[in-house]
C-alpha positions in Angstrom: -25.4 -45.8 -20.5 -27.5 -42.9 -18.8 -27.3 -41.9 -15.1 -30.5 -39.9 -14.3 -30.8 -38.6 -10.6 -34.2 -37.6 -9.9 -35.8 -35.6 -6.8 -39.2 -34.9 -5.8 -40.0 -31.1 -5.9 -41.3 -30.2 -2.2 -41.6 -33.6 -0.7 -40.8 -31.8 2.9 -44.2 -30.1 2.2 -46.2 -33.5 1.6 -44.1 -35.1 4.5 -44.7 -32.4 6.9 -48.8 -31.7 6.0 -49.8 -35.1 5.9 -47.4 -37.0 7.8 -44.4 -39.1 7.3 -46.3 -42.3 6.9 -48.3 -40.5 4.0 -44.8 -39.5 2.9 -43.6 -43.1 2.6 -46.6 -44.5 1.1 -46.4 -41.4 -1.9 -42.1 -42.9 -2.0 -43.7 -46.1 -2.8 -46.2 -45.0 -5.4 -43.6 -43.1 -6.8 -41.4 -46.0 -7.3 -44.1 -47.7 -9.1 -44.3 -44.4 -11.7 -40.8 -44.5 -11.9 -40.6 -48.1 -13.0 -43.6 -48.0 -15.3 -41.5 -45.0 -17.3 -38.9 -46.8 -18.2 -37.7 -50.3 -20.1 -37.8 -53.7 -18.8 -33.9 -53.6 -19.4 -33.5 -50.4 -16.9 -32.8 -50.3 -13.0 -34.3 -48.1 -11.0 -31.8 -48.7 -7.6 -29.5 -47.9 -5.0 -26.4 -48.3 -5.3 -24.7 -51.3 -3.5 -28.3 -52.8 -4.5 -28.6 -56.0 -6.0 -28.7 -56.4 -9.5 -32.2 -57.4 -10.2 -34.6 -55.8 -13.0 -36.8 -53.7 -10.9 -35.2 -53.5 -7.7 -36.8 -49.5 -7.0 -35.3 -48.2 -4.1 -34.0 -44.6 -2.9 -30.9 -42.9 -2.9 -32.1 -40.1 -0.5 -34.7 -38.8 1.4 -36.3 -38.4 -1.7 -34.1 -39.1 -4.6 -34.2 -41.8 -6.9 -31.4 -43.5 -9.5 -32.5 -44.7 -13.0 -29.7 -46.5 -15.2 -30.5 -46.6 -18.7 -28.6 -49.4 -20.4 -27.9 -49.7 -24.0 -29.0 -46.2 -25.0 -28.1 -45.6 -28.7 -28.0 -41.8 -28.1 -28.6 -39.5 -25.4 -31.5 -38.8 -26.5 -33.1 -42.0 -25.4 -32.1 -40.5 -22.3 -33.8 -37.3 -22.4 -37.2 -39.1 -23.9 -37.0 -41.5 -20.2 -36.7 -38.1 -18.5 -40.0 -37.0 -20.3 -41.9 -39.7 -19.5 -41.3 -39.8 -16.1 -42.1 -36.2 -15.8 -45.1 -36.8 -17.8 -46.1 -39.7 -15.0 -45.9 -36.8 -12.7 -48.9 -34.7 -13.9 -51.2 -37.1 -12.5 -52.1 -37.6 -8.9 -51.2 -39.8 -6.4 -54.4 -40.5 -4.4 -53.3 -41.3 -0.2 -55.4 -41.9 2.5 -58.4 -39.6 0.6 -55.4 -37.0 -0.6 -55.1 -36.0 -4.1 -51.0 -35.4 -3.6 -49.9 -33.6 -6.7 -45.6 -33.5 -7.5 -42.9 -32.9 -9.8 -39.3 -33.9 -10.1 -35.8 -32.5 -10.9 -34.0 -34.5 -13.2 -30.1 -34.5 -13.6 -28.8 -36.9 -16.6 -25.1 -37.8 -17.1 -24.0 -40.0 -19.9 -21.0 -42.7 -19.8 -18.5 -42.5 -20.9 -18.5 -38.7 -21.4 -19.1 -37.2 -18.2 -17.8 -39.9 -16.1 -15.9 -43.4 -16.3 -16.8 -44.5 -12.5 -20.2 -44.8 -11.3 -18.9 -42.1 -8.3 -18.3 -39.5 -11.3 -21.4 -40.4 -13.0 -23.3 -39.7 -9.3 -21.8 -36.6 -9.1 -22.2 -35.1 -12.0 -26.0 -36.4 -12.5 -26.4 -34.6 -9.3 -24.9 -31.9 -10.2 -27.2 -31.6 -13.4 -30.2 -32.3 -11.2 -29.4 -29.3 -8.7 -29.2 -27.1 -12.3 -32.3 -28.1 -13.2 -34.1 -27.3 -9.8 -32.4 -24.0 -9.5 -33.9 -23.5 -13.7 -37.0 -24.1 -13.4 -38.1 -27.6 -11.9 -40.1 -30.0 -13.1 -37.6 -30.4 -16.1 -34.7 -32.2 -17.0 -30.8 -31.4 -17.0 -28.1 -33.0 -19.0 -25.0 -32.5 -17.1 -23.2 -31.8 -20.6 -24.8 -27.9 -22.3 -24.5 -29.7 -25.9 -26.4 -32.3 -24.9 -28.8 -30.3 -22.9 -29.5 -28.2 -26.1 -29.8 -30.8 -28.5 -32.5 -32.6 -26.2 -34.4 -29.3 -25.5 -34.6 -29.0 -29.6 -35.6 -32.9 -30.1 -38.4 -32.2 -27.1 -39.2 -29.3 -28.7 -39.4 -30.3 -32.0 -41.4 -34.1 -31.0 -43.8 -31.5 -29.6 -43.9 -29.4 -32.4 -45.2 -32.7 -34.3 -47.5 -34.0 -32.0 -49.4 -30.9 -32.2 -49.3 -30.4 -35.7 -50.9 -33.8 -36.2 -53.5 -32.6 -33.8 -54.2 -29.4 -35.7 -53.8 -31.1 -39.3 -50.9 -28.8 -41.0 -49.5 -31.9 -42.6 -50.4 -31.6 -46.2 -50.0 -33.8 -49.2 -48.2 -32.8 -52.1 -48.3 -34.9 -55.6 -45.2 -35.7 -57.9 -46.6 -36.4 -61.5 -45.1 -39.4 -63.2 -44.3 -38.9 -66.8 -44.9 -41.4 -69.8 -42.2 -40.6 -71.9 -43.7 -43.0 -74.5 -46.9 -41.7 -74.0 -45.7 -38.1 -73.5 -48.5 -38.0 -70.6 -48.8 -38.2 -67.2 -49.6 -41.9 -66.1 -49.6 -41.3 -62.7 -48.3 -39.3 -59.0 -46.7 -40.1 -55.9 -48.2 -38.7 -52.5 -45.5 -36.2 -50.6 -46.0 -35.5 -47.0 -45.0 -32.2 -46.0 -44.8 -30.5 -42.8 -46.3 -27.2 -43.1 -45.1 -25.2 -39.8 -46.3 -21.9 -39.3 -42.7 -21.5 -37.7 -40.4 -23.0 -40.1 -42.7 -23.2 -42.7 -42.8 -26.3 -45.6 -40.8 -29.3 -43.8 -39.6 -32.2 -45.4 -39.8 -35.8 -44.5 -36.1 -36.0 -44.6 -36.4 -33.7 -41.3 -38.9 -35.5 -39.4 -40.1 -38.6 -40.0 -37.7 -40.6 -38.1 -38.7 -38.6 -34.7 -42.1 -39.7 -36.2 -40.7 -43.1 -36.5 -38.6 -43.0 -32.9 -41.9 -41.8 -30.8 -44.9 -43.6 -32.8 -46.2 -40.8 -33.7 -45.6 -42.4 -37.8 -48.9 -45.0 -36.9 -51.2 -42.1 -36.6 -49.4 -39.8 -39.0 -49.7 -42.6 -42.0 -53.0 -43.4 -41.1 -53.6 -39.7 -42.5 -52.1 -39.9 -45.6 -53.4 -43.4 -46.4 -56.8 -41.9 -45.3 -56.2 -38.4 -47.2 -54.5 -40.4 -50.2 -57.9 -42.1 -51.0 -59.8 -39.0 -50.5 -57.6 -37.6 -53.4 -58.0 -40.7 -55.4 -62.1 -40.2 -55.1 -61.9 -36.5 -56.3 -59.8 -37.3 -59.4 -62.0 -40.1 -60.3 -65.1 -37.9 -60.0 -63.2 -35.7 -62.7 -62.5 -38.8 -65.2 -58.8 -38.3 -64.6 -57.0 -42.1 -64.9 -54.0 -41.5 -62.8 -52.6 -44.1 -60.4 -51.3 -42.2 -56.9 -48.6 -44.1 -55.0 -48.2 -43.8 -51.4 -45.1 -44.6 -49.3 -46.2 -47.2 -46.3 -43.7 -47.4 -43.6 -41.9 -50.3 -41.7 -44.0 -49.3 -38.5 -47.2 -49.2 -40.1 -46.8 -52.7 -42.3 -45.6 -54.1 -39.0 -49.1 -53.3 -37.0 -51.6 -55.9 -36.9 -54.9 -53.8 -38.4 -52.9 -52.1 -41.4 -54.5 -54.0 -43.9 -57.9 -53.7 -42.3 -57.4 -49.3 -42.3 -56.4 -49.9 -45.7 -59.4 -51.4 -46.8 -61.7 -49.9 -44.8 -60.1 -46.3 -46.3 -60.5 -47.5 -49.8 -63.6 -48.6 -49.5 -65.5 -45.3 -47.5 -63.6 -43.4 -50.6 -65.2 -45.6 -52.8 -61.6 -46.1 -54.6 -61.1 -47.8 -57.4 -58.2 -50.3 -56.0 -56.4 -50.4 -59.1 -55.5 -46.8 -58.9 -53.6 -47.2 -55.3 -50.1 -48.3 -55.5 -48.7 -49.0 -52.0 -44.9 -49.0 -51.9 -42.3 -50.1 -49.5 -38.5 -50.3 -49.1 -36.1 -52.8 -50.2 -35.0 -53.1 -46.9 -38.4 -53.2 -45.5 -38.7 -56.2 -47.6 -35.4 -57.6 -46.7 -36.1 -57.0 -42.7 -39.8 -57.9 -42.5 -40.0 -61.0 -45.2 -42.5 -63.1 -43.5 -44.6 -60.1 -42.4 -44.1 -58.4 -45.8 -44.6 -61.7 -48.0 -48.4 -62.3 -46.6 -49.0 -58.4 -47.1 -48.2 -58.2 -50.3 -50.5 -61.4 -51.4 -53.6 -59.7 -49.7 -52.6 -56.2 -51.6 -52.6 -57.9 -55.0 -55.6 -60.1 -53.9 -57.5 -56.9 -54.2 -55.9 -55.3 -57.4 -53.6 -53.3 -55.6 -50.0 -52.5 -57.3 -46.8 -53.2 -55.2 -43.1 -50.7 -56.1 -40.3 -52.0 -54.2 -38.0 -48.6 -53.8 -34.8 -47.8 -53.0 -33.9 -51.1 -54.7 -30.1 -52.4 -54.9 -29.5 -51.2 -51.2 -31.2 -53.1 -49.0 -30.0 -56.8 -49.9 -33.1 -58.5 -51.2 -32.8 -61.5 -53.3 -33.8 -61.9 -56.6 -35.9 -65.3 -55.6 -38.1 -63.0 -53.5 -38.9 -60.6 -56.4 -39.5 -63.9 -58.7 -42.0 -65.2 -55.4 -44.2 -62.1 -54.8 -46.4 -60.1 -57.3 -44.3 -57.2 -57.3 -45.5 -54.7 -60.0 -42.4 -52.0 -60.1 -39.2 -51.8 -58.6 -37.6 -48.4 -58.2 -33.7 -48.3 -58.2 -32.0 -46.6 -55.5 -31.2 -42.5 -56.4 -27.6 -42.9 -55.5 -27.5 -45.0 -58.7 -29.2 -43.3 -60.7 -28.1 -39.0 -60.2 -25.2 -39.4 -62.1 -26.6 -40.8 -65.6 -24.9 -39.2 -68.5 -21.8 -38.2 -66.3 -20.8 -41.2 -65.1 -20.2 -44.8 -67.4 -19.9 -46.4 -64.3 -23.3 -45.8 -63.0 -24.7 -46.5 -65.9 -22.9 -49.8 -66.1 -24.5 -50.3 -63.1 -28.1 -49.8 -63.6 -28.2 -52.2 -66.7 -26.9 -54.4 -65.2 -29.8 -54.2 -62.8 -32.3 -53.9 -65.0 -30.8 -57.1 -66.8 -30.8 -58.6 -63.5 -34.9 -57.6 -62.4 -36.0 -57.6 -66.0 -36.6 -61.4 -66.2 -38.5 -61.1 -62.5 -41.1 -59.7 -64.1 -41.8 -61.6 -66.9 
């Protein structure tokens, strides 16, 4: 859990130029910002309160107490404490007053700053006062580790918010190799980062901040959009090669996927057997119903299916026999040690045994 003790920045000001019944309409409407930032399963209360789901009331004159229950980390708290300070930069409009504000925040986390909700008041308070006397209109934890590692995720969510803006995400292509053939049969679209800080960022680094704050639905939009756009120019050069781009859990799981996906092939004018769309095992074993009808409307229209990752994420054999699943990709951790390691090769024939007859 996350005790976050917020106070309004100058509320003496507003209370003292327009009045203390101004003053305790802007506490209402500032309960209804506060409770519009966070999750149906937070309180915003008093203590002593009763415990009800949005029972908003204050601590102070002008202080507030959020709970946040069932964080996984502390940084859920910290992204709470940035919407609410985002709610902020709007105004509140009272008796013909546009009443701008901010808040202090001060965030302790149980059990490590505090066992007792008394502790866990005092050191959120404690926090808060830090961040007032910092700079306002920010957000404390009362633990400095925490504090820094939730200034670097804010920073950093930023960082990729405006990068999507300004387009400095790039796609890079993996060739695929025909040893048969000896010839290149095909690629696989890479998303990198490219930060005029940091410079070429992987993935691995930030797609599950992308994942965490939504910013993944927008972000794979691009390279589905910019995947197809590749497609077009290599078809314009007579070049046969199949490109295969990675589709996330949050994108499959959103209602007008499908509809982006055709609507980006099509404005390419891409040929759909070319596109190879490719998902998780555990995608597949998380999502079956969503993922089952999905797949039948890809292949409806030509469009290969790779499972990858397969033999971590638990999917059953009858579901690869079921779907018109064109590839299946085994898990790296399998496969790195081939030709050091008889027991990893043990392994993967036994899987390919095991899929083979799927796919006949």
């Amino acid at each position: 859990m996350a005790v976050m003790f917020v106070d309004l920045d100058d509320f003496k000001t507003i209370n003292d130029t327009f009045g203390h019944s101004c003053g305790d309409i802007f506490l209402k409407d500032v309960a209804e910002k506060l409770q519009k930032s966070v999750r149906r399963a937070d309180l915003v209360m008093r203590p002593g309160g009763k415990n009800e789901k949005f029972l908003i009331s204050r601590f102070g004159g002008d202080e507030f107490i959020i709970l946040l229950v069932n964080i996984s980390s502390p940084i859920d708290a910290a992204l709470v404490a940035k919407r609410v300070l985002k709610s902020f930069t709007e105004p509140l409009n009272i008796e013909n007053h546009e009443i701008y504000t901010s808040a202090s925040i001060g965030i302790s986390i149980f059990p490590d700053d505090g066992e007792d909700a008394e502790t866990l008041l005092k050191n959120a308070d404690t926090a808060m006062y830090q961040s007032k006397e910092n700079s306002r209109n920010a957000f404390q934890f009362y633990s400095r580790t925490m504090n820094t590692r939730a200034l670097e995720r804010i920073t950093f969510e930023s960082g990729l918010r405006k990068a999507l803006k300004e387009e400095r995400f790039e796609l890079f292509f993996q060739p695929k190799y025909d040893c048969n053939k000896q010839a290149i049969c095909g690629a696989e679209a890479l998303l990198r980062w490219n930060s005029p800080d940091f410079g070429i960022i992987s993935p691995s680094d930030f797609i599950k901040i992308a994942e965490q704050t939504g910013i993944i639905i927008p972000l794979g939009d691009w390279v589905v959009e910019n995947a197809c756009k590749t497609l077009r120019r290599w078809q314009d050069e007579a070049l046969d090669i199949r490109l295969c781009v990675n589709i996330s859990a949050a994108q499959i799981k959103c209602p007008d996927f499908i509809a982006k996906l055709y609507n980006a092939i099509d404005s390419n004018n891409v040929d759909p057997t070319l596109l190879e769309i490719e998902i998780t095992e555990n995608v597949l074993a998380e999502s079956r119903s969503t993922i089952v009808d999905l797949i039948e409307k890809l292949h409806k229209r030509h469009i290969k299916i790779a499972i990858d990752d397969f033999g971590t994420g638990y999917s059953s054999l009858s579901t690869l026999q079921r779907l018109p699943i064109d590839k299946v990709k085994v898990d790296m951790s399998f496969i790195q040690n081939l030709g050091q390691n008889d027991g990893s090769e043990a392994i993967v024939h036994a899987m390919i045994a095991i899929v083979a007859p799927a796919f006949n």
